[in-house]
N, C-alpha and C positions, 0 to 999 in steps of 0.2 A: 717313795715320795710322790710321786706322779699318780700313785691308786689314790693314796688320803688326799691330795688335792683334786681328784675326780671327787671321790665321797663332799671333799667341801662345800665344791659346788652343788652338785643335785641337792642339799641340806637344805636350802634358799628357797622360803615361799615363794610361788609364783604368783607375780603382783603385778598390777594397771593401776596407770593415772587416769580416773575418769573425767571427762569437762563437763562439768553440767552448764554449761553457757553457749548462748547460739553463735556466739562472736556477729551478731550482726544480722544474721540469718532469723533472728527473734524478731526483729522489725517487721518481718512480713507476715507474721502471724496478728500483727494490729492489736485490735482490743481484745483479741482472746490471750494473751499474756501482758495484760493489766489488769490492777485489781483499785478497787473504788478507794480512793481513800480516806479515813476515818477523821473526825475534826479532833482527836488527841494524836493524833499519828507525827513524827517528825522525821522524815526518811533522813536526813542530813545528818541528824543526831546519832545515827546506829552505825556503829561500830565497820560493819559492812552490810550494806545490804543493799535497795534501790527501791525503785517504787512498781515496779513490774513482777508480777508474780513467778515464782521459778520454770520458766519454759521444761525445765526437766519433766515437771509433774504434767503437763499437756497429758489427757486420755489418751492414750492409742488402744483401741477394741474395751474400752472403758480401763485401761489400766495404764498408771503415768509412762509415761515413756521410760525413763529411768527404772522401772520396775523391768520392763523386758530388758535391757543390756543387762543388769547385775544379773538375771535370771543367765543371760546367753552365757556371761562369764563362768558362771557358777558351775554351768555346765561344761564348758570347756576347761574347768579343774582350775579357774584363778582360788585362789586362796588369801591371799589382800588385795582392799580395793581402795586405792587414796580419793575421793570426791574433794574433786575442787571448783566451789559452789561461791560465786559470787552474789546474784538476785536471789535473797527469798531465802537465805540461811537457817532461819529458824524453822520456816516451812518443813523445808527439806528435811530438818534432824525429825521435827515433829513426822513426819511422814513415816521415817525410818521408824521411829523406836513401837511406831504398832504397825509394822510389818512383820511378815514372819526374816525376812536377809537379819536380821539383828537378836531373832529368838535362838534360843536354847540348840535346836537341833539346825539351825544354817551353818554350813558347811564354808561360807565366805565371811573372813573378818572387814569392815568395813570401817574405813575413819575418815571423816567429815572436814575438810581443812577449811575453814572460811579464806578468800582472796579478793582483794580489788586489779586480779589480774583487768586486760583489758583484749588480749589476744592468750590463745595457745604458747606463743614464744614467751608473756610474760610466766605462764603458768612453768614452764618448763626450766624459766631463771630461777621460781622459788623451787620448784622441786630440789635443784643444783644446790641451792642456799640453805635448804632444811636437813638435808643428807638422812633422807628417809627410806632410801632405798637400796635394798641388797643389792650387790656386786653381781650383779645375774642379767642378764636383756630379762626385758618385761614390755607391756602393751601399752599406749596412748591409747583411749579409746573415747571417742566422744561421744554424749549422752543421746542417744538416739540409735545407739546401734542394735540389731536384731540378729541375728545369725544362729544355724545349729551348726558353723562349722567346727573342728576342734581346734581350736586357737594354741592349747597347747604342743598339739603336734607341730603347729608350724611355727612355731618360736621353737623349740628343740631342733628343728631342721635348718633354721638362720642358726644356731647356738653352734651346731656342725659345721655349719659353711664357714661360719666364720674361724674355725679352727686351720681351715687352710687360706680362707682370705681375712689376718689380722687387722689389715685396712677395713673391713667391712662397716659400718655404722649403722647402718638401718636399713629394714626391706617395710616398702609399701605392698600393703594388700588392696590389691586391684581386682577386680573381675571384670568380663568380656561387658557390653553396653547392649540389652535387651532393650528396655524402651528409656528415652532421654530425658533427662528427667531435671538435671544439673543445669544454671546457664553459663557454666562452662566446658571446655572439654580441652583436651592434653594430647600430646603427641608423646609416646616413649620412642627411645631409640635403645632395642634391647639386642647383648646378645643372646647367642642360641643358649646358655645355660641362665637368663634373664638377669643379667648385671644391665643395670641403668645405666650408659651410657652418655645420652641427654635427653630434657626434660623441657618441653616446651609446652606453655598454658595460654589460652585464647577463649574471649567471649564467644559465644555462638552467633553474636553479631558485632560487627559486621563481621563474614565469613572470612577465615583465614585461606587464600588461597596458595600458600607456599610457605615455605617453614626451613632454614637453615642449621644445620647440622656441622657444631666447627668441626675441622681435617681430623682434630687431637682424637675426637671423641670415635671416630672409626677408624684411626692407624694398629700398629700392633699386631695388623693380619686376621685381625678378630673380621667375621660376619657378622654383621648387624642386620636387625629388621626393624623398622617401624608402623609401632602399632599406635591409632584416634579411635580405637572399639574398646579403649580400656577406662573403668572409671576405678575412684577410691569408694571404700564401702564401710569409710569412719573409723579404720581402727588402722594403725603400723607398728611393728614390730623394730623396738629401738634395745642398743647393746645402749652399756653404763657412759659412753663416751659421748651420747648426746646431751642430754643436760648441759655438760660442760661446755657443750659448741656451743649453745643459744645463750650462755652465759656469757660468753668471748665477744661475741657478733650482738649487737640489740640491733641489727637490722632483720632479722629471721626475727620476723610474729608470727609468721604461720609454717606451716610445715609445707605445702603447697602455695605456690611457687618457694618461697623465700631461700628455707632451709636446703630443701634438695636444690635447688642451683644453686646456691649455696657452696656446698660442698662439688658438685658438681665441677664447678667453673673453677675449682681455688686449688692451685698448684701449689702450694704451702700446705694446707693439710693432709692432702696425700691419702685422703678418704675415698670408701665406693660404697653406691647402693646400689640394694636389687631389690627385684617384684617379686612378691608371694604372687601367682595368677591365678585366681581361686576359677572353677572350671567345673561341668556337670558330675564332676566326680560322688560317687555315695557317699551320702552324710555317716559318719562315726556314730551320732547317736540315734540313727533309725535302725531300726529290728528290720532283718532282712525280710518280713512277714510284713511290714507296714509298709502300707500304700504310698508311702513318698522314700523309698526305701532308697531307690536312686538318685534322688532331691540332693542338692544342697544349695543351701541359701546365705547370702548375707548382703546386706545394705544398712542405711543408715536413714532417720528423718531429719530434713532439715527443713523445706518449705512446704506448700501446702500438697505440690507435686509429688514427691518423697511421698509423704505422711499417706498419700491416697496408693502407692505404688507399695511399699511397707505392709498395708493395711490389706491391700487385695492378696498380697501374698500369702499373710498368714491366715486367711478366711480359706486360699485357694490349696492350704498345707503344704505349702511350697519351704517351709520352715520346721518340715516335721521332725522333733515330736512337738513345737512352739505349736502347738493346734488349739483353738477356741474351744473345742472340746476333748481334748487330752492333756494338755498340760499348760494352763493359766501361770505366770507369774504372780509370784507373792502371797502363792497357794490358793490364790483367787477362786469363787467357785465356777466350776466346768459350765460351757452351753451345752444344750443338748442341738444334736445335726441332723434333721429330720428328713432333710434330701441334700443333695450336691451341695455344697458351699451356703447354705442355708440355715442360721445357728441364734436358737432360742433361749435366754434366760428364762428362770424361773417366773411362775406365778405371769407369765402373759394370759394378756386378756383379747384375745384377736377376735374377730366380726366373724364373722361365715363368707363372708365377701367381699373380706379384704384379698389380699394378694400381695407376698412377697417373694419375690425371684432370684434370682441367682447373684449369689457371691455378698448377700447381705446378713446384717447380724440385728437382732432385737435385744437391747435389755431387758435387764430383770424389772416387770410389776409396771412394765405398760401397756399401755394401752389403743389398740390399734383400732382404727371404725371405719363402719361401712364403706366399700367401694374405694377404701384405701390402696394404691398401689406403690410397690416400694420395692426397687432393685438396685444393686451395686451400691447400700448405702449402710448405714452402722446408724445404730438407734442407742444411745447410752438408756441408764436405769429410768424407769417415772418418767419418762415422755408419753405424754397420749396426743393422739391424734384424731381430728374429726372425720366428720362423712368427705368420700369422695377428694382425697387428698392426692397429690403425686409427688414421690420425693425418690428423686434419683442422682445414683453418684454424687451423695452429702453426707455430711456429720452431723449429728446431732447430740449434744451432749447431755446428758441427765437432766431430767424433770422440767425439759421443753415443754411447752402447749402450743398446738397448731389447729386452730380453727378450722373448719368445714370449707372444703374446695382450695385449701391453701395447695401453692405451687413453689418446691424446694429442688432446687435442681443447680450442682455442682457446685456446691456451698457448704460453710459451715458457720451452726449455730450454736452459741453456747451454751452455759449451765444456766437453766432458769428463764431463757424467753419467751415471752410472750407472742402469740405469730397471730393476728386477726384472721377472722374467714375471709377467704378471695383472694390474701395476699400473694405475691410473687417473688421470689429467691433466686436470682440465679445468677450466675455469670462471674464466681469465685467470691462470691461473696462472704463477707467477715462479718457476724454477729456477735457483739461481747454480749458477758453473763446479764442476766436482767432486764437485758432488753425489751421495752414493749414496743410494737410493731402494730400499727394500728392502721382499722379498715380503710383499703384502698392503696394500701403498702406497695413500693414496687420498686426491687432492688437492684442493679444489674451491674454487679464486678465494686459494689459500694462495701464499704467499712462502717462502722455502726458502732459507737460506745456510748456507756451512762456520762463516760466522762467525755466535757468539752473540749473541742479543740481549739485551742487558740491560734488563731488566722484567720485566710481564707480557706474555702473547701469548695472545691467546684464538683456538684454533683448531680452536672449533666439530667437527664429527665427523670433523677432518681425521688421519688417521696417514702416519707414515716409513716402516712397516713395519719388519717386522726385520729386525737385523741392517745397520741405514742409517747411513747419518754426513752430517749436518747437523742445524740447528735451525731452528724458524719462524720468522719474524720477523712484527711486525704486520698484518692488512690495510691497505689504504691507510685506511679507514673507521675504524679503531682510531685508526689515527697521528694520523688529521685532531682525531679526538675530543677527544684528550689534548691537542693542541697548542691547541684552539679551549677547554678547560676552562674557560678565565679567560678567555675573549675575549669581547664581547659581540655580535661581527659570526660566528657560528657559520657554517661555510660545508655546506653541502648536501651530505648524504653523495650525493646523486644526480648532479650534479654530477662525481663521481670513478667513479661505476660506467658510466654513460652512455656513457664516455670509454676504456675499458677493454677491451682487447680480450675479445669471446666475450659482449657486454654489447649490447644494442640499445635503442633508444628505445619499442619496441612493450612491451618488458618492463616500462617505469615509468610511473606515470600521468603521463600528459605528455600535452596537449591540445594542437593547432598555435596559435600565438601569433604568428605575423606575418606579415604582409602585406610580400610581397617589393617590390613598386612601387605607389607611390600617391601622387597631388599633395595637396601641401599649399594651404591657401587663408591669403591674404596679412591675412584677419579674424581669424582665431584662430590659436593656437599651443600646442594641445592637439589630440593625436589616438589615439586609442584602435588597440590591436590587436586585440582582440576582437573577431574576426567572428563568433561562436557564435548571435548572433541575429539577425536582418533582422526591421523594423516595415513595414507599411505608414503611409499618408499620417495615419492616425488615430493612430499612435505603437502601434499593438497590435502584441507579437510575433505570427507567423504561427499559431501554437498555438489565440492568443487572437481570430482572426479571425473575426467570423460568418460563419454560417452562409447560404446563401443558399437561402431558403424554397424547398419541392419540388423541390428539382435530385437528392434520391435517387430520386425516380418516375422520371427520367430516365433513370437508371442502371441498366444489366441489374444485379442480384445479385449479390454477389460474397461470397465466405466470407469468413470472418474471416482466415484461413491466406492467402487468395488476397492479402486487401489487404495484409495484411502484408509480403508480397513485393512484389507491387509500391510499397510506399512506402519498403520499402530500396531496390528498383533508385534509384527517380527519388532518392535522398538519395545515392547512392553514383554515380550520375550528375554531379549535382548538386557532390558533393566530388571527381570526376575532374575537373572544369571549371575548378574555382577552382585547384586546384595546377597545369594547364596554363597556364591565363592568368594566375595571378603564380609562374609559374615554381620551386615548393614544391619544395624535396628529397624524393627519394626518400622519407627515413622519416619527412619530414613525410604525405606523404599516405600513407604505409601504416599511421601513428598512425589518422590519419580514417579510414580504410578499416576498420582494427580496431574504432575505437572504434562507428564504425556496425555492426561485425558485432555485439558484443558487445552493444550496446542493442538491435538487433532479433532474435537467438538464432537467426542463418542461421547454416548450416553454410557452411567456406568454399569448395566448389566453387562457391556461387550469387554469390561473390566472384567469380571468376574467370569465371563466365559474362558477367559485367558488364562486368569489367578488361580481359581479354585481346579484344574485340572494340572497347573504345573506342579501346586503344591502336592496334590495327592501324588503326582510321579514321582517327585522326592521322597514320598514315604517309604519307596520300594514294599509296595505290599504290606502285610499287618505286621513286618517285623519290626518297622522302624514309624508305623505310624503313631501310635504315643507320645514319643520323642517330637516326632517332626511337627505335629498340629499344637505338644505345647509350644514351643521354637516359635513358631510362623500363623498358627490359627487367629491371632490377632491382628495379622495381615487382610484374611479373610473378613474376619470381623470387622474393621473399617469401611470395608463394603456393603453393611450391612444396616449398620448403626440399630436404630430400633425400630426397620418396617420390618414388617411381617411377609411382607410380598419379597422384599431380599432376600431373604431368610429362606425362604419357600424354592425361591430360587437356587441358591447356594446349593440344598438337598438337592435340588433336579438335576445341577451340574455333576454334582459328587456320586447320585447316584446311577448317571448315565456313565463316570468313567469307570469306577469301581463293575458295575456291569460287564461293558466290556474290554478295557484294557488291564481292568484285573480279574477279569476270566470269575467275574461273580462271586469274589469270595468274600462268604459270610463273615468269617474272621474280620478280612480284613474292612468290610461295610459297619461292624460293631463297634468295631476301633475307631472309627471315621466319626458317625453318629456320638460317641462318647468324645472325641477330641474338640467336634463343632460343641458340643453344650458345655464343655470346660472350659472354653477357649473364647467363648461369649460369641460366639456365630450366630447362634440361635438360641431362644429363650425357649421355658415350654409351649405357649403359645404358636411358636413359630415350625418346630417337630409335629405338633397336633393340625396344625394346619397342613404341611406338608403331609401326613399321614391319610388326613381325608382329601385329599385333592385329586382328581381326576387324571392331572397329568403323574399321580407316583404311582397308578396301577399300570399306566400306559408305558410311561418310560422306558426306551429299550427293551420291550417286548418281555418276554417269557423271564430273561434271568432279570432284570429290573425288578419285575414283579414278584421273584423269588426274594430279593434283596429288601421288598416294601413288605414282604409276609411275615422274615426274618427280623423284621425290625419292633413286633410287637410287644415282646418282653421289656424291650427299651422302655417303651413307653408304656408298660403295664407297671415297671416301676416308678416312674415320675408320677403316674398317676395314684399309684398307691400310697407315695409321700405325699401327696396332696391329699387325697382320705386318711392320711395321720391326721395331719396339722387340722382338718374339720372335727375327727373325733374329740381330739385332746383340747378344743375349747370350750 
């Protein structure tokens, strides 16, 4: 009996509910998820739909969003997939039915369910209500998710657990917090075999500095840790028992907080959940032969943050085999990768003197001109661009025109604008489709549609230029304001900017506030994040500690200027250590790194004199330097930004330590040079410069200059992909 009810179960396609709805998160993409509307059009009249175009279909590296998740599923062996598509119904089917997810040889059956859900919870009461799904755990996964991980391994692995834990419901898939991207963040309290415990969620502003843990949830004898380095990555793994909950309960709309405290907090249902902790482990579907063989990835897009963090990954094959040049969704056709992260559609038309850099994409049949420069940005199909252009870390989406000397910088444009010569772009700026942008344009964190806004719009020293056609529409900070008037929970306009593409954590006062692991003790259940101060045994901060009589007689002399520096090193020391050992995002420790700059009034080379040698000593040599400069080279790189003379710098550091505290070794000096140019340290501009520079023959003497001789091949292939991209125009 017990074998035929094994056989029963594994019988059961493995199936996802997908959301094609941003729950709210579509607001901030403004006029690029509105579409004009026509004078027969009656949105009220249809059945289901709205007046915003389906956020699913959003381009991501020219292909909708929604085409990479059913791609990711497909690959992790789902076999149905329920779409539950509120905005833009027809769209969507239209989309599907001339894709290949729908032809002959796709391997995923997909069914289309129209909804006037309004949250995830409502979606999940009609799931319950339709009874469309086999007696199996299956996946939630929301429209924007990207990943090669194998999904199906880790739902068979919850399928297991739960055979010894009957109470189980659901495991959230979590991964460690590289760079922050969310304007939220969460506290788990897990144990050692990761059962959720409790679940605690908080804006990034204002900072949560302590968080309560009830008695209940660490009794039992169980060890518990609490981990703020964990985010969600859009998809959980739910048994047949949840449906039914959010059916019970209409307070759970969302799966975060709602549900999981939810269950959590409720001594009547008698439920538990755990985390999937997804981790650098080998992706399943890379060839032990393929360059990202150790890779694995998964996240999700939701704002423009996301979407730009998504986007660099799979340019950077951090998703491999998802690569621009090996395996396109929706059978899409391949880029070709001419250098490092550098990926051409067909039929480009480039200048001889344009320039595009690192970690960017060109579409198919544009066109790029003179003196054009273009890095960390994505060019959809039919954009052409004039003389002398600069457009970095932006979107651009299909059959843009951008004038002579326009300036696009950490923005996006949509399908069809217009951009005058001279104009200026920048500061997360939102361009809907059709936009025309006329001479003397000048845009800075502005929103921009054909369609009018009705209200006010304050937009600050922003102009159209003449002769433009569109209107502003609010900042997201405006929208928030009006909507929060009457509210008495006002939400943080920091919060929305933090979040926003061309927007960083270093820009707002923002102090690091958590501690990514750390045990809780089974006496209290109160724990503070604030590590800004250390006591010793007498309770004194260090500040307030005596003095220890005659120990300056001891001391040679020191100026004032001299201690100075050295009490940033050993602080800036001091906060390298803590972000390695609890594992800090990136702009967590380039927050502390600022914030120490700016309280001791060092310039930042004496940053970078500090940074760029501790990092390399983490690497222990060329074993683990791959690993550690992807990790952490983006650390370095904040130091850097885009001079040339940083950059130059950074080399002179790296290659005086490698010289001599790593005993010269070419290995590990190759590894180093390839982790800075992947890791955006340096451009090639910035390698070419430090190569002819005076001080990289001089550098630590003899083995320096063995490590600037050994470095030529490096740069004999940079430059030889740059002699492709000349020939093949």
């Amino acid at each position: 009996m017990s074998k035929a009810r094994n056989e029963e179960e594994t019988s059961h396609p493995f199936q996802a509910v997908v959301l094609c709805d941003g729950w709210g998160e579509e607001e901030r993409w403004g006029p690029l998820v509105r579409r004009k509307r026509t004078d027969d059009e009656e949105f009220e009249e249809l059945e289901v739909g709205g007046e915003q175009r389906p956020w699913c279909l959003l381009p991501l590296l020219n292909v909708p969003l929604l085409a990479w998740t059913l791609e990711s599923l497909a690959a992790s062996g789902v076999e149905q997939a329920f779409l539950f598509v509120r905005e833009g119904v027809e769209d969507v089917r239209q989309w599907l039915a001339l894709s290949s997810f729908q032809g002959p040889a796709s391997e995923i059956s997909i069914v289309v369910r129209p909804t006037k859900a309004l949250t995830p919870g409502d979606v999940l009461r009609e799931v319950d209500g339709l009874q469309i799904l086999a007696p199996a755990d299956y996946l939630v996964v929301q429209a924007g998710y990207v990943g090669n991980i194998d999904l199906k391994v880790k739902v068979d692995e919850f399928t297991e657990r739960r055979k010894k834990d009957p109470n189980l419901s659901m495991s959230c898939i979590v991964k460690p917090i590289t760079n922050k991207t969310l304007s939220t963040f969460a506290v788990h309290t897990l144990t050692s075999d990761a059962q959720l415990m409790h679940y605690e969620q908080s804006p990034l502003f204002p900072k949560m500095k302590a968080f309560t843990v009830p008695r209940e949830a660490i009794g039992g004898g169980k060890e518990v840790h609490t981990r703020a380095d964990l985010e969600v990555v859009g998809a959980v793994i739910c048994s047949n028992e949840v449906a039914p909950l959010f059916t019970e309960n209409f307070d759970y709309q969302f799966f975060y907080p709602d549900f999981v405290n939810g269950l959590l907090t409720s001594d009547l249902l008698g439920k538990t959940i755990c985390c999937t902790i997804l981790d650098s482990e080998t992706s399943p579907t890379a060839t032990p032969a393929s360059p990202s063989a150790s890779r694995s990835f998964a996240g999700a897009v939701t704002n423009t943050k996301t979407y730009e963090a998504v986007s660099k990954a799979l340019l950077a094959r951090k998703a491999y085999p998802l690569a621009p040049d090996e395996n396109m969704p929706n059978r899409e056709a391949r880029y070709e990768q001419r250098r490092a992260r550098v990926y051409y559609g067909k039929n480009v038309d480039l200048s001889r003197t344009c320039k595009v850099s690192s970690t960017s994409l060109v579409g198919s049949s544009s066109t790029i001109g003179p003196n054009t420069f273009i890095t960390h940005s994505v060019l959809g199909a039919r954009v052409t661009t004039g003389s002398s252009c600069h457009i970095s870390n932006s979107f651009i989406f299909a059959g843009a025109q951008l004038g002579d000397g326009c300036v696009v910088k950490d923005s996006v444009i949509g399908e069809g604008v217009e951009i005058a010569p001279g104009a200026v772009v920048e500061g997360g700026s939102l361009v809907g489709a059709g936009v025309v942008l006329g001479k003397g344009a000048k845009l800075e964190g502005n929103r921009v549609s054909l369609e009018q806004y009705e209200g006010d719009v304050d937009v600050r020293n922003a102009s159209l230029g003449e002769a433009s056609n569109g209107f502003f529409w609010p900042s997201e900070e405006q929208a928030v304001d009006e909507e929060d008037s009457d509210d008495e929970d006002v939400l943080d306009s920091r919060n929305l900017s933090v979040t926003r593409l061309g927007h960083h954590f270093a820009n707002l006062d923002l102090a690091s506030s958590s501690s990514s692991l750390s045990s809780l003790s089974r006496n209290g259940s109160s724990t503070s994040l604030n590590t800004d101060a250390t006591t010793d045994d007498e309770g004194l901060t260090d500040s307030e500690a005596p003095a220890i009589a005659g120990l300056d007689m001891l001391q040679p002399e020191m100026s004032s200027s001299s201690r100075k520096q050295l009490e940033f090193r050993t602080e800036c020391l001091h906060s390298l250590d803590r972000s390695f050992a609890e594992n800090h995002t990136v702009d967590n420790a380039a927050i502390e790194l600022k914030t120490l700059r700016m309280a001791s009034n060092v310039p930042l080379g004496e940053v970078r004199a500090v940074v760029v040698p501790y990092v390399l000593e983490r690497c222990d040599g060329a074993t683990n330097a791959a690993a550690t400069l992807e990790r952490w080279g983006g650390l370095i790189a904040n130091l850097t930004g885009e001079s040339e003379e940083a950059m130059v710098d950074c080399l002179l550091l790296a290659q005086e330590h490698v010289a001599v505290a790593g005993e010269a070794d070419v290995r590990f000096w190759l590894r180093v040079l390839k982790g800075f140019y992947e890791s955006d340290v340096v451009s090639d501009e910035g390698v070419f410069a430090w190569y002819k520079s005076a001080k990289a023959r001089a550098t630590a003497g003899d083995e320096g200059k063995k490590l600037w001789a050994a470095s030529r091949p490096f740069l004999e292939a940079i430059q030889d992909d740059d002699d492709s991209d000349d020939d093949s125009e």
